[in-house]
C-alpha positions in Angstrom: 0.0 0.0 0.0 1.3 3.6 -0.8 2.3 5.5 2.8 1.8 8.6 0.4 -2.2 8.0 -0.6 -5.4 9.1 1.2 -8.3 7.1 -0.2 -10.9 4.8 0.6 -12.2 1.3 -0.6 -12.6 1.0 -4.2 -15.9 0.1 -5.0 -15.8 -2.2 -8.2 -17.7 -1.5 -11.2 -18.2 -3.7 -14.1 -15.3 -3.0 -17.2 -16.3 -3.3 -20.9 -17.1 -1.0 -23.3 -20.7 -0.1 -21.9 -20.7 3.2 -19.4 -20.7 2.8 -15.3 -21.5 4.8 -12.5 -17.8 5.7 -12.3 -17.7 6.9 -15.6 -21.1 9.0 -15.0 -19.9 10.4 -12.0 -16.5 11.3 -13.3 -18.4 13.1 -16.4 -20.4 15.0 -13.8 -17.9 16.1 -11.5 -15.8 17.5 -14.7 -18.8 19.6 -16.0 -19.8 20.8 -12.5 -16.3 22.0 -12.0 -16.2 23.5 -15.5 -19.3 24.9 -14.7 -18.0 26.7 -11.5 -15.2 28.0 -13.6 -17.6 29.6 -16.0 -19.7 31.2 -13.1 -17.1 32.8 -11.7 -16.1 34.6 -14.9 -19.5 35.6 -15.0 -19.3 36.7 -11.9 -16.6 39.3 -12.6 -18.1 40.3 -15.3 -21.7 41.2 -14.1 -22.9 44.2 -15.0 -25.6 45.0 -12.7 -26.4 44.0 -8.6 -29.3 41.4 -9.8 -27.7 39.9 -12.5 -24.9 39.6 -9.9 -27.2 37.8 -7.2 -28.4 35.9 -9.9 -25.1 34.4 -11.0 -24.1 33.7 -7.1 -26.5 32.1 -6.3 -26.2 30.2 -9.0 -22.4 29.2 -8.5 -23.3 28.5 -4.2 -25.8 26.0 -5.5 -23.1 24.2 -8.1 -19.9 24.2 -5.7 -22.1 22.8 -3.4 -23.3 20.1 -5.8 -19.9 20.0 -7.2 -18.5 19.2 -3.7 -21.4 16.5 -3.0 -20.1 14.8 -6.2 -16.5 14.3 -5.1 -17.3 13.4 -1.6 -19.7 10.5 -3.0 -16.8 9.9 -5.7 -14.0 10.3 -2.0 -15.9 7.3 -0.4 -16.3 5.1 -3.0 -12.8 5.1 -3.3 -12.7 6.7 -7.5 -10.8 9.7 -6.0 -7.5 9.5 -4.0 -5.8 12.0 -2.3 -1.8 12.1 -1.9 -0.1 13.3 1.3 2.0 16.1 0.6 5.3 16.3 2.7 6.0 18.6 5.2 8.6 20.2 4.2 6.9 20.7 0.3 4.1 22.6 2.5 6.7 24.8 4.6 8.6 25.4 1.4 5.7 26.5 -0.6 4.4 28.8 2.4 7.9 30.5 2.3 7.4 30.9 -1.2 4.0 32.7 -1.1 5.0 34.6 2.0 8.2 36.1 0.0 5.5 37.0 -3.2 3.7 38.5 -1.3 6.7 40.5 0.9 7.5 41.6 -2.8 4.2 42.8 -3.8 3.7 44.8 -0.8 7.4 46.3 -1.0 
């Protein structure tokens, strides 16, 4: 077993050329999250306060969904997680804290 992966059981699913509920899921986790992409443009781009309100509450209600979909997709083990070292984490926060010591100077 990899010391570096965070996942769970994989639930099997038949193979073969037909579809499964893996492959459905996956396809709906990838358009939700291109979906949330688009929203957020749209977002930034609103022209007016309701149009605005419109559009967010539009993207709460898919980055919720979208984040229902990978949880379900989390415990059925068709999405894994790697550990990320420590010392990639402190590195990469001295990183960001020096860009943004820059920015500010």
């Amino acid at each position: 077993m990899d010391n570096n992966k965070i996942s769970n059981t994989k639930t099997e699913v038949p193979t073969g050329k037909s579809l499964n509920d893996k492959d459905y899921i996956n396809c709906l986790l990838s358009s939700l999250k291109e979906m949330v992409k688009s929203y957020s443009v749209s977002l930034t781009e609103a022209s007016n306060e309701n149009l605005y309100n419109n559009y967010k509450s539009m993207f709460d209600n898919y980055i919720k969904l979208q984040r229902k979909v990978y949880e379900l997709m989390f415990r059925k083990g068709w999405y894994s997680l790697e550990k990320a070292e420590t010392q990639k984490i402190s590195s990469k926060i001295q990183m960001l804290n020096q860009e943004i010591s820059d920015l500010n100077s």
